[in-house]
N, C-alpha and C positions, 0 to 999 in steps of 0.2 A: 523522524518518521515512526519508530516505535514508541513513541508518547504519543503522537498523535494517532497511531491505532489504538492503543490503551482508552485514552478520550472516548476514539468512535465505539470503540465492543462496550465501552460502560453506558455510551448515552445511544444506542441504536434507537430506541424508539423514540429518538428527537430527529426526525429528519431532518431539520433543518440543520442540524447539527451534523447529523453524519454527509449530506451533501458539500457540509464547510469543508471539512477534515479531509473529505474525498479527493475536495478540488486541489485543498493544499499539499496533500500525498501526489495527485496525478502532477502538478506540474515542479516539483521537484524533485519525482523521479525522471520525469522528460527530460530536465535539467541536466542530469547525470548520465542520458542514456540507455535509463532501463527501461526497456517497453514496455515488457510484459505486465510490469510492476503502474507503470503508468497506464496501460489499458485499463488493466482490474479497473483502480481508481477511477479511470474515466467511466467506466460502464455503470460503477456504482453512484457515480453521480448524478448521469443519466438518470438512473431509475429509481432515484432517492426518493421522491417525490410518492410515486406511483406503483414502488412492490408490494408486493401482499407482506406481510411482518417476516412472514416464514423465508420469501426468498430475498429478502435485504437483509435477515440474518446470516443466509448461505451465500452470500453477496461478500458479507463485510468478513466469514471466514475465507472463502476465494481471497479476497484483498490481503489477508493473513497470509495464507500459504503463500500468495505470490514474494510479499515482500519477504518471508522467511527462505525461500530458494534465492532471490536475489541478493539478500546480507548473506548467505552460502558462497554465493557465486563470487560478491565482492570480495569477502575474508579470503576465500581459498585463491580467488587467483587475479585478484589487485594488490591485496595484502601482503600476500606469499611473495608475489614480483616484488615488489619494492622491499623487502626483508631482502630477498637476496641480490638484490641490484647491491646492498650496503654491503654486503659481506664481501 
């Protein structure tokens, strides 16, 4: 997922591009359970097509922030559990 954000913020003005990237972020965070992270995605895919430049640019940082709270949320308390489940 963070390559394929990298991809999407380098090629935003390829829509067609950032709708790919969108689809392949929204359903492999659905995959794992993260909504939020999967929402973004879907919303941006949605309106890949059809935003003005300015808000599929504040689109595809939404998509950032969400996934950066959600690799937070995994590290501190997926991560964290299984480190001390071992010990």
């Amino acid at each position: 997922t963070a390559n394929r954000l990298l991809r999407l913020e380098a090629d935003v003005q390829v829509r067609s591009a950032v709708k790919r990237e969108a689809h392949s972020i929204k359903s492999s965070a659905a995959t794992f359970g993260f909504e939020m992270l999967s929402q973004a995605a879907r919303e941006l895919e949605a309106g890949a097509e059809k935003m003005a430049q300015v808000a599929l640019r504040e689109s595809v940082h939404e998509l950032r922030r969400a996934f950066e709270a959600t690799r937070a949320f995994a590290q501190d308390k997926l991560l964290n559990t299984l480190s001390g489940a071992a010990a």
